[in-house]
N, CA, C and O atoms as CSV, one atom per row, in Angstrom:
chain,resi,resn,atom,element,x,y,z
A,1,UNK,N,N,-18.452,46.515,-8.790
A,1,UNK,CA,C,-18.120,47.485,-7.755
A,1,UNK,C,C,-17.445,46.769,-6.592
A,1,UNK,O,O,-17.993,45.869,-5.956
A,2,UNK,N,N,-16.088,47.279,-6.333
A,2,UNK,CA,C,-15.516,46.934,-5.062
A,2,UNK,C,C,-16.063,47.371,-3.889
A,2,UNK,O,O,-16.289,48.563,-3.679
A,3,UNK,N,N,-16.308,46.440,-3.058
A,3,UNK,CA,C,-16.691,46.766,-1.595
A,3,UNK,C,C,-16.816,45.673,0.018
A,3,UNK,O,O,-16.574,44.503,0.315
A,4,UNK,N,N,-17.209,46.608,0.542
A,4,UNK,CA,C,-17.384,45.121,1.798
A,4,UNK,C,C,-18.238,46.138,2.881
A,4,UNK,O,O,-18.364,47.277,3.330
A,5,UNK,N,N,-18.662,44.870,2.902
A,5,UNK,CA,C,-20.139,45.284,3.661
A,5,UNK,C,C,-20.037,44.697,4.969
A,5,UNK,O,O,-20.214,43.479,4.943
A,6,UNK,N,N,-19.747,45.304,6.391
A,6,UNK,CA,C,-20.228,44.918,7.866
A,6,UNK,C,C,-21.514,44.406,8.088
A,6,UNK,O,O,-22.146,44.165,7.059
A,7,UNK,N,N,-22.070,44.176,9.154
A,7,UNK,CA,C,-23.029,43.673,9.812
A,7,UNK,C,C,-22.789,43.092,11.128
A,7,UNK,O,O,-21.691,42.635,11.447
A,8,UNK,N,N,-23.836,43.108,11.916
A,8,UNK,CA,C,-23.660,41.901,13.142
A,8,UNK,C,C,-23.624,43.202,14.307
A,8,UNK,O,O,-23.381,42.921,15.481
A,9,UNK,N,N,-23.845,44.423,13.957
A,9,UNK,CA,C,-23.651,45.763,15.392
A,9,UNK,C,C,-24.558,45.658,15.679
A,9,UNK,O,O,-25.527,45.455,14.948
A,10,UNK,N,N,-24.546,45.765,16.895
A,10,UNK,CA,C,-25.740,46.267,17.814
A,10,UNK,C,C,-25.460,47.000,19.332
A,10,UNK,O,O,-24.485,47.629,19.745
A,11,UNK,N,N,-26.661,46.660,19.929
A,11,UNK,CA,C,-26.739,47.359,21.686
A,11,UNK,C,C,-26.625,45.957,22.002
A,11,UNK,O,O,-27.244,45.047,21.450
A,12,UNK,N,N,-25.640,45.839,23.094
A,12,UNK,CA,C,-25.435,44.312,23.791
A,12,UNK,C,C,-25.175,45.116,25.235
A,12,UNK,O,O,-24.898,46.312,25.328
A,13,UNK,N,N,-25.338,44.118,26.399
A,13,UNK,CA,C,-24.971,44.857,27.634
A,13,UNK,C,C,-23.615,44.032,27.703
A,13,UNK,O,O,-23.089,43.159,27.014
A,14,UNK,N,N,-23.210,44.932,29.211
A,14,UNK,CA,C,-21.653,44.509,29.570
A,14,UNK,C,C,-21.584,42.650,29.661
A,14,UNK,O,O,-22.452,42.023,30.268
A,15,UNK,N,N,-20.572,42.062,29.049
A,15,UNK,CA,C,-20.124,40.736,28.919
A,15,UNK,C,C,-20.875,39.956,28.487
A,15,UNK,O,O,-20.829,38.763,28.788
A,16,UNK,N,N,-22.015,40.639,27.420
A,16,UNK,CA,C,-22.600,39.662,26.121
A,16,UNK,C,C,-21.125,39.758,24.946
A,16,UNK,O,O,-19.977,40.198,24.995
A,17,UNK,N,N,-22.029,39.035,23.917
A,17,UNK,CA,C,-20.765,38.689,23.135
A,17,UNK,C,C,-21.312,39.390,21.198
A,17,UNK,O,O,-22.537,39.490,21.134
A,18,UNK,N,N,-21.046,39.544,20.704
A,18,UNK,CA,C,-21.717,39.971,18.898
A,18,UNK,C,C,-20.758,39.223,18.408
A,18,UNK,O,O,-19.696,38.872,18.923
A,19,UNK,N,N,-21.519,38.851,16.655
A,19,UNK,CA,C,-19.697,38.458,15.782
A,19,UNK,C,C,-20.507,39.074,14.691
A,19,UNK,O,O,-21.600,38.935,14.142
A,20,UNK,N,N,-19.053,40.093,14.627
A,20,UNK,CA,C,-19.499,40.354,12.963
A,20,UNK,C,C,-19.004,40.103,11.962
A,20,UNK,O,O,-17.865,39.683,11.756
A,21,UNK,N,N,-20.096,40.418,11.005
A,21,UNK,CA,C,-19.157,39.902,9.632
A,21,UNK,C,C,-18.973,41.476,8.504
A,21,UNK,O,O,-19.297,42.663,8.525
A,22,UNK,N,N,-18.443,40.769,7.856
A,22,UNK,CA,C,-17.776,41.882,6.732
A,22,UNK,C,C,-17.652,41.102,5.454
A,22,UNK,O,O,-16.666,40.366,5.426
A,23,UNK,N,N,-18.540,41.090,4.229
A,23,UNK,CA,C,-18.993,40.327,3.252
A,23,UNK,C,C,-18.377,40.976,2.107
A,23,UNK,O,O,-19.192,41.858,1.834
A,24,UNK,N,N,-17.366,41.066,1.228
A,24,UNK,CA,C,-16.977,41.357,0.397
A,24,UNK,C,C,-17.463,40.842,-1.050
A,24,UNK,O,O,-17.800,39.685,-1.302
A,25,UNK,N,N,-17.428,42.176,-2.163
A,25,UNK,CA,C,-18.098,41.527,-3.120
A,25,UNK,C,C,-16.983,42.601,-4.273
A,25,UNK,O,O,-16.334,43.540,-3.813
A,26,UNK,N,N,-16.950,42.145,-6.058
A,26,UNK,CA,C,-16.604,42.757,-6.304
A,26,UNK,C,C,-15.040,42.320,-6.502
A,26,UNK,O,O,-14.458,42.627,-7.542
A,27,UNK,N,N,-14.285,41.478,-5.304
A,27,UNK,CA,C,-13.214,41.631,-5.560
A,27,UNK,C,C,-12.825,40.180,-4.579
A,27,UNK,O,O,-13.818,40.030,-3.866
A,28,UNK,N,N,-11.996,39.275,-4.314
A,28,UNK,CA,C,-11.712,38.114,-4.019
A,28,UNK,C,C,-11.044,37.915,-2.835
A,28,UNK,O,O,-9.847,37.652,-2.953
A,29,UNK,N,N,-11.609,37.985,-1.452
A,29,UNK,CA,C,-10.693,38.573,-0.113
A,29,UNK,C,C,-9.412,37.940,-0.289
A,29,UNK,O,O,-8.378,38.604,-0.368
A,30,UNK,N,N,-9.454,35.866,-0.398
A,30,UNK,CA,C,-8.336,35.478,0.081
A,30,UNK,C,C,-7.433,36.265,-0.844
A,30,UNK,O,O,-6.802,35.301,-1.277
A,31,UNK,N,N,-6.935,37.252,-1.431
A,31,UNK,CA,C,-6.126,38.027,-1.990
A,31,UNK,C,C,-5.322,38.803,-1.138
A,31,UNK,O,O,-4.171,39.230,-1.229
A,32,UNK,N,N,-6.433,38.902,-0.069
A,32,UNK,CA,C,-5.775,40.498,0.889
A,32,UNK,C,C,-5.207,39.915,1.818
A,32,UNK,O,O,-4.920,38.723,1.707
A,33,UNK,N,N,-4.934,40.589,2.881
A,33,UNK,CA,C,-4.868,40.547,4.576
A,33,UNK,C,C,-5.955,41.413,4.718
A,33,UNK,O,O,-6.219,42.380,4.003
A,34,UNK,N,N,-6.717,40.900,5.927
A,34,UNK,CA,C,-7.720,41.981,6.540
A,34,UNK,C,C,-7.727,42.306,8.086
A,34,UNK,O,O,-7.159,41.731,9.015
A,35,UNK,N,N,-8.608,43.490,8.059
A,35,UNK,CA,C,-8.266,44.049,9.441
A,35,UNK,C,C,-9.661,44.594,10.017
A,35,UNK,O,O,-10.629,44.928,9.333
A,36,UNK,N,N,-9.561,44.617,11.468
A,36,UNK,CA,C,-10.916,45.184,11.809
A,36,UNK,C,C,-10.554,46.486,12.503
A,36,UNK,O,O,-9.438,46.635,13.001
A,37,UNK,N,N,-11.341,47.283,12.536
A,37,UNK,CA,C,-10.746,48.323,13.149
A,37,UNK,C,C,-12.096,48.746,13.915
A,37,UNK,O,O,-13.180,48.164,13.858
A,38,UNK,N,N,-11.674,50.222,14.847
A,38,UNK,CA,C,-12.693,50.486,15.559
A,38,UNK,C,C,-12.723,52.451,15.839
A,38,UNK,O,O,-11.619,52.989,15.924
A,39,UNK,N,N,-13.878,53.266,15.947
A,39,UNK,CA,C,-13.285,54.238,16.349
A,39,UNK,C,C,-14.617,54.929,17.090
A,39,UNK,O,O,-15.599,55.260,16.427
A,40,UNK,N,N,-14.557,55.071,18.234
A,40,UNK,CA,C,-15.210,55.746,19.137
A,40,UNK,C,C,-15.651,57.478,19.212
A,40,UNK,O,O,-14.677,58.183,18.948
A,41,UNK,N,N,-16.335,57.899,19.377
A,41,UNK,CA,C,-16.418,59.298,19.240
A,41,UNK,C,C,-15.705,60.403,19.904
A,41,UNK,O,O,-15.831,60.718,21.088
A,42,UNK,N,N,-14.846,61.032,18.914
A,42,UNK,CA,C,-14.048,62.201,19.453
A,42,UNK,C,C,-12.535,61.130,19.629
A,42,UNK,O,O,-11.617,61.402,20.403
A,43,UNK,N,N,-12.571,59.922,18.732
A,43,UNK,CA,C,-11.097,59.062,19.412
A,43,UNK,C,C,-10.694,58.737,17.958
A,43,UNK,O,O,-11.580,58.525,17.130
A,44,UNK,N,N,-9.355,58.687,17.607
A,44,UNK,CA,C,-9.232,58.287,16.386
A,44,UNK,C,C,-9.537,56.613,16.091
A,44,UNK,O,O,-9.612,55.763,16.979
A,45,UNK,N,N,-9.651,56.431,15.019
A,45,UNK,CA,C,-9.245,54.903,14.536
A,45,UNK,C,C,-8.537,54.144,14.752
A,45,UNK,O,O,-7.524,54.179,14.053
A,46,UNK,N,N,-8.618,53.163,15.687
A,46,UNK,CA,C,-7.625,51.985,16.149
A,46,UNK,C,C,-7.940,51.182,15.537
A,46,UNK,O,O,-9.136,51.052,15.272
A,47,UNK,N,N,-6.796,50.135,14.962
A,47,UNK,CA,C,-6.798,48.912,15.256
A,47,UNK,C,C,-7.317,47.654,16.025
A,47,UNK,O,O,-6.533,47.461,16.954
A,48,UNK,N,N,-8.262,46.766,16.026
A,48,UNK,CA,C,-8.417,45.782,17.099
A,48,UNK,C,C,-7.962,44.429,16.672
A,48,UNK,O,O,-7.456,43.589,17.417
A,49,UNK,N,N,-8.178,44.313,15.484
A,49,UNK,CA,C,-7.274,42.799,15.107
A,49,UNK,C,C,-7.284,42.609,13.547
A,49,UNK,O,O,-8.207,43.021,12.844
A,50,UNK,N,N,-6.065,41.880,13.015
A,50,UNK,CA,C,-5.874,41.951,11.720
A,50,UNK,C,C,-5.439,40.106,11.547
A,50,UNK,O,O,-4.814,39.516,12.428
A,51,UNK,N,N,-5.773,39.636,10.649
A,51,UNK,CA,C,-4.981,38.593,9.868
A,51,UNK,C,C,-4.829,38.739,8.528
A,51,UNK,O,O,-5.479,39.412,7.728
A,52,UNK,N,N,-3.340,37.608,8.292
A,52,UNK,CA,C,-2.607,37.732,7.291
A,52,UNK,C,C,-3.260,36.908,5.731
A,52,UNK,O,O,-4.285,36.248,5.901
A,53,UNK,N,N,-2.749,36.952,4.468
A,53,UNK,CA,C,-3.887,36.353,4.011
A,53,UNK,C,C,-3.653,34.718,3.889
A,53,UNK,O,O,-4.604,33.945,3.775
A,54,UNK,N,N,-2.718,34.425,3.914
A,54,UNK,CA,C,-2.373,32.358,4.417
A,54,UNK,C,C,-3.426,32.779,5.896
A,54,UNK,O,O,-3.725,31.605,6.112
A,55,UNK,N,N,-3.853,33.220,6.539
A,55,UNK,CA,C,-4.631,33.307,8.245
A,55,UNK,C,C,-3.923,32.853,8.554
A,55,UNK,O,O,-4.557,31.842,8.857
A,56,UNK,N,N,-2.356,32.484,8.978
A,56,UNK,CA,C,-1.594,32.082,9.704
A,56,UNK,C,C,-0.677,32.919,11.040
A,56,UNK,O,O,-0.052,32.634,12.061
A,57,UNK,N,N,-1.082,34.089,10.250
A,57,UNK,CA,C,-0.953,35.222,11.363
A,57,UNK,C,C,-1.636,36.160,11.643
A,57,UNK,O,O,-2.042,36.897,10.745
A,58,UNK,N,N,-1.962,36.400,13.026
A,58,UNK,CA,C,-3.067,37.350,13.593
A,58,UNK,C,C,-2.549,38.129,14.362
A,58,UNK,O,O,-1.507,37.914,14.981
A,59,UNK,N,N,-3.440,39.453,14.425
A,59,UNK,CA,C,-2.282,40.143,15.930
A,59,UNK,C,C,-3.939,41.063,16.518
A,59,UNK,O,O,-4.912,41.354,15.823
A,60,UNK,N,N,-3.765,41.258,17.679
A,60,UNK,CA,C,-5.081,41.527,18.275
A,60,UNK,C,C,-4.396,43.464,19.309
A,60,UNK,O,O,-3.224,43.757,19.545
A,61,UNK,N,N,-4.899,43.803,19.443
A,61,UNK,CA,C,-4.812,44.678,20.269
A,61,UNK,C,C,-4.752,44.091,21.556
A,61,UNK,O,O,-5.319,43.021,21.781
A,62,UNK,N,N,-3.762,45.037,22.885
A,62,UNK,CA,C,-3.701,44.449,23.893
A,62,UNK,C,C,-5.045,44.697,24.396
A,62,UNK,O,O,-5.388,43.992,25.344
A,63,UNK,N,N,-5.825,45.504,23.982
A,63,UNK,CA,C,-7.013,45.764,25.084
A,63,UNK,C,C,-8.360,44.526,24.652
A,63,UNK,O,O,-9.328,44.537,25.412
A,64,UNK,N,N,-8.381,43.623,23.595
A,64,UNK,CA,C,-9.426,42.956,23.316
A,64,UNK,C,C,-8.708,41.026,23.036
A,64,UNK,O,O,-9.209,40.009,22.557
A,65,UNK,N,N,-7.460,41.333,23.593
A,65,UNK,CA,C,-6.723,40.136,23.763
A,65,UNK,C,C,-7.350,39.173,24.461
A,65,UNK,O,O,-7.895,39.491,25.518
A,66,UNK,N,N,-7.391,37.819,24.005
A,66,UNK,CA,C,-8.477,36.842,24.981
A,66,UNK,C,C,-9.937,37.282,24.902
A,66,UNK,O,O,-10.781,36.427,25.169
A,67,UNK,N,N,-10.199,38.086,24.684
A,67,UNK,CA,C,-11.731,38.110,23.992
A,67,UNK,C,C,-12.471,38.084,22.861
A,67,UNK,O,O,-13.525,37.461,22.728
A,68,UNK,N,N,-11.924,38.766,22.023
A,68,UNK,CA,C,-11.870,39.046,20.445
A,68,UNK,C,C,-11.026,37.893,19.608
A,68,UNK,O,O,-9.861,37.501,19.670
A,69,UNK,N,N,-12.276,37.502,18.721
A,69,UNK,CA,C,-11.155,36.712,17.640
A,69,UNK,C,C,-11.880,36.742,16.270
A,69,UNK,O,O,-13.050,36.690,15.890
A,70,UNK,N,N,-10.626,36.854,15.688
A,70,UNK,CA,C,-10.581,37.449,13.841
A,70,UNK,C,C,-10.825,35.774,13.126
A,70,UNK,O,O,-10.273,34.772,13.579
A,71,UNK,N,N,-11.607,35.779,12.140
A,71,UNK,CA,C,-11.945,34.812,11.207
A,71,UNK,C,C,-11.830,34.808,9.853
A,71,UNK,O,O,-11.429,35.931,9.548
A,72,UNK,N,N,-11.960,34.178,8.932
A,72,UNK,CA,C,-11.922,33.962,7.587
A,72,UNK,C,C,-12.379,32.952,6.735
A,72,UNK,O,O,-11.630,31.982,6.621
A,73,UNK,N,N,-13.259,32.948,6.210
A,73,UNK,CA,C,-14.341,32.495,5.159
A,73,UNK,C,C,-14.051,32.449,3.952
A,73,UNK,O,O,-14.753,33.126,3.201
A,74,UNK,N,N,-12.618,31.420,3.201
A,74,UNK,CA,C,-12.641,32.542,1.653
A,74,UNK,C,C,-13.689,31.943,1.165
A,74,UNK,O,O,-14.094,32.701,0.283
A,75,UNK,N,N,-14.497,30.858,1.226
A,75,UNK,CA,C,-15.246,30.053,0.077
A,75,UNK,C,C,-16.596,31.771,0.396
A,75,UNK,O,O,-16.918,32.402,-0.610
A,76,UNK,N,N,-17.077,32.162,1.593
A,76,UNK,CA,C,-18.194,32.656,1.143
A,76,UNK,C,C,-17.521,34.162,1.280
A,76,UNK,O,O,-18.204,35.162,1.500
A,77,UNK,N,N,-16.020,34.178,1.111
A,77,UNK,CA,C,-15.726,35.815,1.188
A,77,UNK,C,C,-15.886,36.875,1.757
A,77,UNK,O,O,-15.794,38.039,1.369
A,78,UNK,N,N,-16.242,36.225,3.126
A,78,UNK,CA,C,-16.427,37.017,4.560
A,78,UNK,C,C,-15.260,36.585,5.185
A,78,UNK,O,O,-14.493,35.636,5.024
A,79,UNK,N,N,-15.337,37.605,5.996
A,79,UNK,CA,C,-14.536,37.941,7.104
A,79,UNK,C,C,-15.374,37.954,8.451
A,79,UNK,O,O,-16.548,38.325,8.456
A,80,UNK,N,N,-14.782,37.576,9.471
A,80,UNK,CA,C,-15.762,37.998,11.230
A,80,UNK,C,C,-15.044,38.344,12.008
A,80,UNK,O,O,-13.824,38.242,11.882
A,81,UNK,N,N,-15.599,38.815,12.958
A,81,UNK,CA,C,-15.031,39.263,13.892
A,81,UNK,C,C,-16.105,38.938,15.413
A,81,UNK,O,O,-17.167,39.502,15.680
A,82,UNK,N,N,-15.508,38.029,16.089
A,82,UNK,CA,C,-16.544,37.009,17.521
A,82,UNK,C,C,-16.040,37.966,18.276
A,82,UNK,O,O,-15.040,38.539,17.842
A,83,UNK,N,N,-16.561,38.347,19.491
A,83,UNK,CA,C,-16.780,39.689,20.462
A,83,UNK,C,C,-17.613,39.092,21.808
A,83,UNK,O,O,-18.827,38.956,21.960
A,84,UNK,N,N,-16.461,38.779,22.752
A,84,UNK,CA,C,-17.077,37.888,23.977
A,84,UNK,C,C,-16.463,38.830,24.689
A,84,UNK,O,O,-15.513,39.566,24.421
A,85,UNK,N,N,-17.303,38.677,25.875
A,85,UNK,CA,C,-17.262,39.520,27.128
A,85,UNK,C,C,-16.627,40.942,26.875
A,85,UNK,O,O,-15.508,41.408,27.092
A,86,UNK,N,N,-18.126,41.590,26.170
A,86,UNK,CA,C,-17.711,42.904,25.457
A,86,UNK,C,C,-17.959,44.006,27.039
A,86,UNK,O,O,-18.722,43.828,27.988
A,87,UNK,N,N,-16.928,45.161,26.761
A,87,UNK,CA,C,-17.478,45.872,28.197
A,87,UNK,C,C,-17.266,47.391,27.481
A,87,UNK,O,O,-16.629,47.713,26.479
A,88,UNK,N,N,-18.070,48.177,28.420
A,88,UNK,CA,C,-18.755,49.645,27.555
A,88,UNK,C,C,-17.139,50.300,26.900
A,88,UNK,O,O,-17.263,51.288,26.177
A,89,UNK,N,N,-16.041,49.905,27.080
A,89,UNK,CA,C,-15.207,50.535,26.211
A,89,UNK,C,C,-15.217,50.115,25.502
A,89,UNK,O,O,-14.628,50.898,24.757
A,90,UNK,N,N,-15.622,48.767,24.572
A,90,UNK,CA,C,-15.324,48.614,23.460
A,90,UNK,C,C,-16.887,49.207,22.459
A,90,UNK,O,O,-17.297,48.628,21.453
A,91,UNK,N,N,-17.443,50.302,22.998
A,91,UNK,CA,C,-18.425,51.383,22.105
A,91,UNK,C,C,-18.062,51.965,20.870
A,91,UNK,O,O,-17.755,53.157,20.895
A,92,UNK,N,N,-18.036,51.331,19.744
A,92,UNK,CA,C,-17.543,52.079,18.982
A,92,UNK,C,C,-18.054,51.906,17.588
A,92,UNK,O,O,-18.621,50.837,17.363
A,93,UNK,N,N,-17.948,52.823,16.556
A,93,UNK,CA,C,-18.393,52.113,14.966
A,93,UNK,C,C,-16.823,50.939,14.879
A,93,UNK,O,O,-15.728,51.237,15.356
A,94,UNK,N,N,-17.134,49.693,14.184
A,94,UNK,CA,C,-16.321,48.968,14.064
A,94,UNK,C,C,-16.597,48.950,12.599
A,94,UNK,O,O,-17.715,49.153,12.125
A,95,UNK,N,N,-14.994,48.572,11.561
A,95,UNK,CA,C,-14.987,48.891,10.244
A,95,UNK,C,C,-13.750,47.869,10.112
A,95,UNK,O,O,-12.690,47.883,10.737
A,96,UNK,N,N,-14.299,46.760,8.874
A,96,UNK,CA,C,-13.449,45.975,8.438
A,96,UNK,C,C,-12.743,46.265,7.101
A,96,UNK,O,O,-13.446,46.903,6.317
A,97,UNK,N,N,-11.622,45.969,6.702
A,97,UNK,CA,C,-10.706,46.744,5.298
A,97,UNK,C,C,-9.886,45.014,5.110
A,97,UNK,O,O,-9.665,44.006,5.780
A,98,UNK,N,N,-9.631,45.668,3.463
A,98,UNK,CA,C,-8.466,44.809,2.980
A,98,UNK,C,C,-7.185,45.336,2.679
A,98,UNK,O,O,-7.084,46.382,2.039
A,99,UNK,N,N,-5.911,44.521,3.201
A,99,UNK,CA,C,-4.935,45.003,2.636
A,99,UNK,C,C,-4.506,44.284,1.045
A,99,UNK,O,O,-4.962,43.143,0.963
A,100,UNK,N,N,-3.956,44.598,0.158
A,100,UNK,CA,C,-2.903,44.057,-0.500
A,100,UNK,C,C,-1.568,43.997,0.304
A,100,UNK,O,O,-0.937,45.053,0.357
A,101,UNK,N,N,-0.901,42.587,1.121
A,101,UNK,CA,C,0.070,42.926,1.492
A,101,UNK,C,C,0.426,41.496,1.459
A,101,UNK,O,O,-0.390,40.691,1.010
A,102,UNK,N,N,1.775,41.044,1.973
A,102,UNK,CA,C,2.469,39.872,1.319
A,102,UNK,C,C,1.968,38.790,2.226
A,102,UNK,O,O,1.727,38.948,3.423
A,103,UNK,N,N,1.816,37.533,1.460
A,103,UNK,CA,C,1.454,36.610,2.117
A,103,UNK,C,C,1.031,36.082,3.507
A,103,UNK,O,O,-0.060,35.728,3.953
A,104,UNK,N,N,2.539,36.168,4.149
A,104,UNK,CA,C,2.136,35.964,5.735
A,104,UNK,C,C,1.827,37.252,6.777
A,104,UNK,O,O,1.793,37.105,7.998
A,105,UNK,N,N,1.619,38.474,6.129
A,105,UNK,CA,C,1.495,39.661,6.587
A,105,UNK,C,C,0.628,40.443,7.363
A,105,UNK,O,O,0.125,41.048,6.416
A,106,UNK,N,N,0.064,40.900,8.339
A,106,UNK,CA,C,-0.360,41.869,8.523
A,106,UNK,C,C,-0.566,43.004,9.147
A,106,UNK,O,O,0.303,43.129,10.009
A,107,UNK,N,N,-1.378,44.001,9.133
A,107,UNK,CA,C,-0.947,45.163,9.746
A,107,UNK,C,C,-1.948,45.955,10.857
A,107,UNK,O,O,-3.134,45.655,10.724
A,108,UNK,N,N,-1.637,46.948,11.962
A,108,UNK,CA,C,-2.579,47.205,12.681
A,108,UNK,C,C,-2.427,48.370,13.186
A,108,UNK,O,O,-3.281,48.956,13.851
A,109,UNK,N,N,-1.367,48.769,12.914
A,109,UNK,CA,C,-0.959,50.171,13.431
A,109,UNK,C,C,-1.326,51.014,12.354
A,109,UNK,O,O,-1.669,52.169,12.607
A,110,UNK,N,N,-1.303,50.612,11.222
A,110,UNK,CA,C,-1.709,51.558,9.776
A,110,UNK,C,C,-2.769,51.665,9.274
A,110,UNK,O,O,-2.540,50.841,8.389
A,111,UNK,N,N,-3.700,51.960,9.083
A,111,UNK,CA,C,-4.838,52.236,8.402
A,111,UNK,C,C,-4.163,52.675,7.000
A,111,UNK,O,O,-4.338,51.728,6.232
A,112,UNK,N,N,-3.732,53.315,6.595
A,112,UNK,CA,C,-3.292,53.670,5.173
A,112,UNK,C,C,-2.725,52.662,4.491
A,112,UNK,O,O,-2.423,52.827,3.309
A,113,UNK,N,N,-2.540,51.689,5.018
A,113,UNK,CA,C,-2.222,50.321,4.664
A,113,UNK,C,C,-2.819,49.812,3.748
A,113,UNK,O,O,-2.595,49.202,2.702
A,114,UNK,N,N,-3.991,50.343,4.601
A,114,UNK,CA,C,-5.744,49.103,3.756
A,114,UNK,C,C,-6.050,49.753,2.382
A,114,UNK,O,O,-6.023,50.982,2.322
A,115,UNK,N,N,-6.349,49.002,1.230
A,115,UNK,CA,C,-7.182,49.696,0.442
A,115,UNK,C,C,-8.700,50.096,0.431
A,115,UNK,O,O,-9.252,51.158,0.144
A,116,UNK,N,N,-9.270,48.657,0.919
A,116,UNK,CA,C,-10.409,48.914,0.671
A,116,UNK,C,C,-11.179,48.899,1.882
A,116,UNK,O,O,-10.542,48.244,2.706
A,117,UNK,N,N,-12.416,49.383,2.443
A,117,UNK,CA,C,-12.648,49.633,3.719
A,117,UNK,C,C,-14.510,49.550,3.560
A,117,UNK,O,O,-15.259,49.819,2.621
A,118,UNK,N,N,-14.745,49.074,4.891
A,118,UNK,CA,C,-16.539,49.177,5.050
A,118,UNK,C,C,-16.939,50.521,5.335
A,118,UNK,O,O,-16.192,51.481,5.520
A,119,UNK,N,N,-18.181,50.498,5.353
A,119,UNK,CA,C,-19.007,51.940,5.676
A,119,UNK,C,C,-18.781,51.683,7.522
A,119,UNK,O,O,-18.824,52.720,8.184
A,120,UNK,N,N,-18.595,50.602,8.153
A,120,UNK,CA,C,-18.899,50.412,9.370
A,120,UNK,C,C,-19.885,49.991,10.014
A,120,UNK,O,O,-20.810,49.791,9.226
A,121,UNK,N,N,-20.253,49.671,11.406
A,121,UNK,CA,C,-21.581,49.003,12.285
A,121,UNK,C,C,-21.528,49.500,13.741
A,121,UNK,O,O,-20.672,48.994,14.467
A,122,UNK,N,N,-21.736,49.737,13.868
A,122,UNK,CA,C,-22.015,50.408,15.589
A,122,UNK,C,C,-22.223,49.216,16.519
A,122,UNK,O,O,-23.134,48.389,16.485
A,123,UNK,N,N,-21.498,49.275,17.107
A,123,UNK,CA,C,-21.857,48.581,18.149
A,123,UNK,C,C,-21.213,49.218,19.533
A,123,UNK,O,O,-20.105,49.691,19.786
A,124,UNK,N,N,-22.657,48.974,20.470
A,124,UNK,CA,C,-22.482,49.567,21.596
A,124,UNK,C,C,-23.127,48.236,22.730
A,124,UNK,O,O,-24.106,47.491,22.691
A,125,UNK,N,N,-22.090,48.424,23.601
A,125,UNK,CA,C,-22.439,48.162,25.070
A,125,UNK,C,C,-22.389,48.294,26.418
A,125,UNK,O,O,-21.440,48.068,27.168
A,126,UNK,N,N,-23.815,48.792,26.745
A,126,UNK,CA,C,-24.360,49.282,27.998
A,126,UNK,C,C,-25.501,48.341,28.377
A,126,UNK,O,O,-26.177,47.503,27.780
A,127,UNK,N,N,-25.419,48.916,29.845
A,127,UNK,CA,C,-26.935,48.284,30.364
A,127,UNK,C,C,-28.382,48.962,30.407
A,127,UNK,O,O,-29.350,48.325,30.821
């Protein structure tokens, strides 16, 4: 069974930090590009950061730029996502996906991009 599994959400207050991961099984990440995404209630699905599958290219959203940074694990086939000086807008279920897409590639504006996608993790922060 293809899949990938999040973890690492929680309640953090303003300018703690979470990293999550996204554990794929089933299917062989360094294959893909992956992406993290995020979507808040009543807000669609954004983008917050994607890398390519060489990880030689990353692209972050302007709003989590300098805070947020995307990782890659192929030996244990996770993916992360480190989350420093988080502040109550970034409240949201966060959901990591794979693309099939070309080597140095990746994408952030598309969700239809991705094939394969997590159930998601909540993470919220308040005081």
């Amino acid at each position: 069974q293809l899949q990938l599994v999040e973890s690492g959400g929680g309640l953090v207050q303003p300018g703690g930090s979470l990293r999550l991961s996204c554990a794929a099984s089933g299917f062989i990440l360094d294959y893909y590009a992956i992406g993290w995404f995020r979507q808040a209630p009543g807000k669609e699905r954004e983008g917050v950061s994607c890398m390519s599958r060489s990880g030689g290219s990353t692209n972050y959203a302007d709003s989590v730029k300098g805070r947020f940074t995307i990782s890659r694990d192929n030996a244990k086939n996770t993916v992360y996502l480190q989350m420093n000086t988080l502040k109550p807008e970034d409240t949201a279920v966060y959901y990591c996906a794979a693309a099939a897409l070309s080597w140095g590639m990746c994408v952030l504006t598309s969700t239809s991009r991705y094939d394969y996608w997590g159930q998601g993790t909540q993470v919220t922060v308040s005081s």
